[in-house]
Residue, then its C-alpha position, 0 to 999 in steps of 0.5 A: x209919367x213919361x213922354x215918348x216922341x216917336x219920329x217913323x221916317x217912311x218911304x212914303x210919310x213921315x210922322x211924328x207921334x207923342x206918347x205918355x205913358x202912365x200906369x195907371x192909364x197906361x199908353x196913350x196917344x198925345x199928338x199924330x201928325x204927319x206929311x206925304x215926303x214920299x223920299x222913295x222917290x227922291x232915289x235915283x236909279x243906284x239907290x242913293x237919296x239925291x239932295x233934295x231928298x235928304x232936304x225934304x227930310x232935314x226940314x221935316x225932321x226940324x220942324x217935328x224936333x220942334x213940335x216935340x219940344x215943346x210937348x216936353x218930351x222925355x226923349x225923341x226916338x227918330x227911326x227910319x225904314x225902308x227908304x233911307x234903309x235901301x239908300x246907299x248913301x244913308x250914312x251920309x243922310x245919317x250924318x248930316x241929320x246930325x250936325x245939321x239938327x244934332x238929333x241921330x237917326x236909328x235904322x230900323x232892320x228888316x226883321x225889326x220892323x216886322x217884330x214891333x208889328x207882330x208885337x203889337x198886334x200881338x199885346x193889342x188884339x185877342x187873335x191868337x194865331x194870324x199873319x201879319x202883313x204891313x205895307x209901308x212905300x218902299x218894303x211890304x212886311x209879313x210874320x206868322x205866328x201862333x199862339x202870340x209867339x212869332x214863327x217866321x218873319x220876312x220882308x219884301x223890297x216892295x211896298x206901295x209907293x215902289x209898286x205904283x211905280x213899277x206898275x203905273x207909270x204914266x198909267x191910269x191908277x185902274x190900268x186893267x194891264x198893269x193890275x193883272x201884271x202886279x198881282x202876277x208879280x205878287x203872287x210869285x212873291x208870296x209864292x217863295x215863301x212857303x210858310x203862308x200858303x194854307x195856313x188858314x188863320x187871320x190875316x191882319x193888317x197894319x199901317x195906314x193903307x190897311x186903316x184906308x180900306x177898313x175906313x173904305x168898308x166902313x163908310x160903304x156900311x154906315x158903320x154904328x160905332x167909331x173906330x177901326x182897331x180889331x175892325x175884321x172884314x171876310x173875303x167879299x168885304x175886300x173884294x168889295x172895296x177892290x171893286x170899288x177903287x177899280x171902278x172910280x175914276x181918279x177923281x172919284x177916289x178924292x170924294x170916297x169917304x175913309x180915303x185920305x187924298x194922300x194915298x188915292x194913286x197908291x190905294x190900289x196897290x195896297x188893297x191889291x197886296x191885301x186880296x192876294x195875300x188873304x186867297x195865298x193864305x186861305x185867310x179866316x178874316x182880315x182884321x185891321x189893328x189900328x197898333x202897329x210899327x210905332x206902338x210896338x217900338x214905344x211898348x218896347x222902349x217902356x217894358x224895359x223900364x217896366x218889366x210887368x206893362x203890357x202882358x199879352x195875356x192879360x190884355x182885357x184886364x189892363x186895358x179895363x183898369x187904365x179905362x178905368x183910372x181914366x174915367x176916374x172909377x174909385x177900384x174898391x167900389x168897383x171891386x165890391x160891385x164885381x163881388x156882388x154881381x158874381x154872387x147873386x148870378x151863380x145864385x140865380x143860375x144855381x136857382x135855374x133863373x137865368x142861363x148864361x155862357x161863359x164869354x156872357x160871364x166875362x162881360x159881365x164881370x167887366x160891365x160891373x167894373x165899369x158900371x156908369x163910368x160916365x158919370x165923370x162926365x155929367x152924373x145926371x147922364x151917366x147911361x148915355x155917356x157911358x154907353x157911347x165912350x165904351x162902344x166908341x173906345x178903342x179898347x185893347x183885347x175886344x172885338x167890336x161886338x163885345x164892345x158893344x155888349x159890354x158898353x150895354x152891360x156898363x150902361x144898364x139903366x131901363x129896357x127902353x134905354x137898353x131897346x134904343x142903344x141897342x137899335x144903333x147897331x142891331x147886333x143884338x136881338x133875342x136871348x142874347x138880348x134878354x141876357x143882357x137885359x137880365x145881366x144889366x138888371x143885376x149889375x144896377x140892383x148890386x150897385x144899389x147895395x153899394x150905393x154909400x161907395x163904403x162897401x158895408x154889404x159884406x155877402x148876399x144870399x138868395x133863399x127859395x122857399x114855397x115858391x117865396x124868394x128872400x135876399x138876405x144881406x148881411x152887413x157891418x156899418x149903416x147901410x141906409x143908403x143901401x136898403x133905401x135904394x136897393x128895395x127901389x132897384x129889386x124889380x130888375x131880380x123880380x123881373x129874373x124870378x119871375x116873382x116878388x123878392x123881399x129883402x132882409x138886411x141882416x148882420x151876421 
């Protein structure tokens, strides 16, 4: 187990996140904290950072060394962007930082900063083919790639707290002259790139002003399930939010849910650089990864240590198996279950009982995996906590959708349970549902032949005849357990066949 502090000195915050990283749980987030310092604003006109501005620093500096020690970090990775960056007196602010509090500041190259991002998104979300785009206060940051491989980075000397200057000085945040001057100015920016006109992919968003706007949109909505990592928004969605932070007053942009108070005077700006670049782009979707800059460096660091973490294509599986070792979820029972489940669905299919997709299969798969994971919590609830810390997790790899389904697949217990969690989000209805409904139903019955956890069930073959069905399971060991509890169960595969199954344990 290692723990990573990561200090990332922006233009407009400063933050100090923990990280542990496990293998068998992977890389998770101990502590995020953060504070407004705003050092952009501290650089005169020649770009040098005046005292009080390399003050403001130390002391925030001084008090995260602090915090991070005492969270016993490993190693402490503070790693400036744009501000110090841009500064011409940074190797003086370098210097002093480490006499003063005898920690060293990395400088972050543009095309750095715009390659942990890219690199996040990419070991993080199923979007194969996108740009990037990250707004920090002093320099706004864009890639394309395709196929997870990155064709073209930038970066631009502006981000939002350089804007809200440039363009809002002494103005009101909503000044319909300065917006229309900004978005000139930004379309004229985008315009010297040619690599992102038309390019007709995702549009993806990272950094904290991207995470204010998905929050916006969510809360407008009443959004059912939590987080915002792979959270994807169309055109109008934007357009939406846009209107409705050009509308408020400076005052009503405090009481807006999803808008942290810290950014209410450079929100506009940010979401403005979003809408401009989405129609520059003729973007498909704008989706939010809640991973960027500082996951990627933190990846990074650790894949040198451990060449075989956090392969980008094979996202799901891992961010399943860490899902898993967190809940504490015993891999041979779970392997058996995933055995199981996929032979007697080939079988139903096989019997034209049931049509599925192949995504439909995938699921599956992985609610088998993850069946009834909550029992960790409380054994006599497993189905509801199941399904609410799966549809609420931040899981790498799946769409919010997908997370849903997969949290009803992992959770099955009965139709009206299944009626009721799926009411929370009323994504699902149909034969979509009925296949859930059917998969849930398999994946309970197969859990019931290992219900002893000593994977005594070795195969199971469904047999048609005259219109009876028989399942033969044949064994080695006692499974007592399992006979008992799987004649119990076996309504759910009745239920698919349509007719009354009898059970036959027999060893081969």
């Amino acid at each position: 187990m290692e723990r990573i502090g990561l200090i990332d000195i922006g233009s407009n915050t400063i933050r100090l996140v923990i990280f542990e990283f496990d293998k068998k749980t992977g890389l998770n987030e101990l502590l995020n904290i953060k504070t407004p310092a705003r050092l952009s604003q501290y650089l005169t006109k020649d770009l040098a950072m005046t005292n009080d501005g390399i003050d403001v620093l130390t002391e925030t500096l001084r008090s995260f060394k602090t915090v991070a020690d005492k969270f016993a970090v490993n190693e402490l990775h503070p790693i400036a962007t744009a501000a110090i960056r841009q500064s011409s007196n940074r190797d003086k602010i370098i210097e002093n930082i480490k006499n003063e509090l005898n920690i060293k500041i990395k400088l972050i190259p543009e095309e750095d900063e715009a390659f942990y991002g890219f690199y996040a998104i990419t070991h993080t979300t199923d979007i194969k083919d996108g740009i990037s785009v990250d707004i920090g206060g002093g320099s706004t940051e864009v890639t394309l790639f395709k196929d997870k491989k990155l064709v073209e980075a930038h970066s631009f000397p502006f981000g939002v707290v350089t804007l809200q200057r440039k363009f809002f000085d002494d103005k009101s945040h909503n000044d319909k002259s300065a917006i229309k001057e900004m978005e000139k100015f930004l379309s004229k920016q985008f315009d010297q790139l040619a690599w992102l006109k038309d390019q007709e992919v995702a549009l993806v968003g990272i950094g904290g002003s991207a995470r204010n706007v998905a929050r916006i949109h969510q809360s407008e909505h009443s959004y059912p399930i939590g987080g915002v990592h792979n959270y994807t928004m169309t055109a109008d969605n934007i357009d939406e939010v846009y209107t409705i932070i050009k509308k408020s007053s400076r005052d009503e942009l405090k009481d807006i849910d999803g808008l942290s108070r810290d950014r209410v005077d450079i929100i506009l700006p940010a979401i403005s650089v979003f809408k401009v670049l989405f129609n520059k782009i003729d973007a498909s979707q704008f989706t939010f990864s809640r991973k960027g800059l500082r996951e990627g460096y933190a990846m990074n660091v650790i894949s040198e240590r451990h060449p075989t973490e956090f392969r980008k294509e094979n996202i799901r599986k891992d961010a399943l198996f860490h899902l898993a070792n967190e809940y504490g979820i015993e891999a041979s029972n779970a392997k058996q279950r995933v055995k199981l489940a996929q032979s007697l669905l080939e079988q139903l299919i096989d019997l034209d009982k049931i049509e599925v997709s192949d995504k439909e299969k995938t699921l599956f798969a992985e609610g088998a995996y993850l069946y009834y994971l909550g029992r960790f919590i409380d054994s006599d609830s497993s189905s509801p906590h199941t399904y609410y810390i799966i549809a609420n997790s931040m899981i790498d790899g799946f769409k919010h959708e997908d997370r849903v389904k997969l949290a009803l697949l992992a959770s099955f217990k009965n139709k009206s349970l299944l009626k009721f969690f799926s009411h929370e989000t009323k994504w699902l209805r149909g034969k979509e549902l009925d296949n859930v409904q059917s998969l849930g139903g398999i994946i309970k019955f197969v859990n019931a032949l290992n219900i002893s956890h000593t994977s005594s069930v070795e195969s199971i073959n469904l047999k048609e005849k005259d219109g009876a069905y028989t399942l033969y399971v044949n064994y080695n060991g006692a499974p007592i357990a399992e006979e008992y509890q799987s004649h119990r169960q076996k309504k759910h595969i009745e239920k698919i066949l349509k007719e009354n199954l009898s059970i036959i344990f027999t060893k081969p």
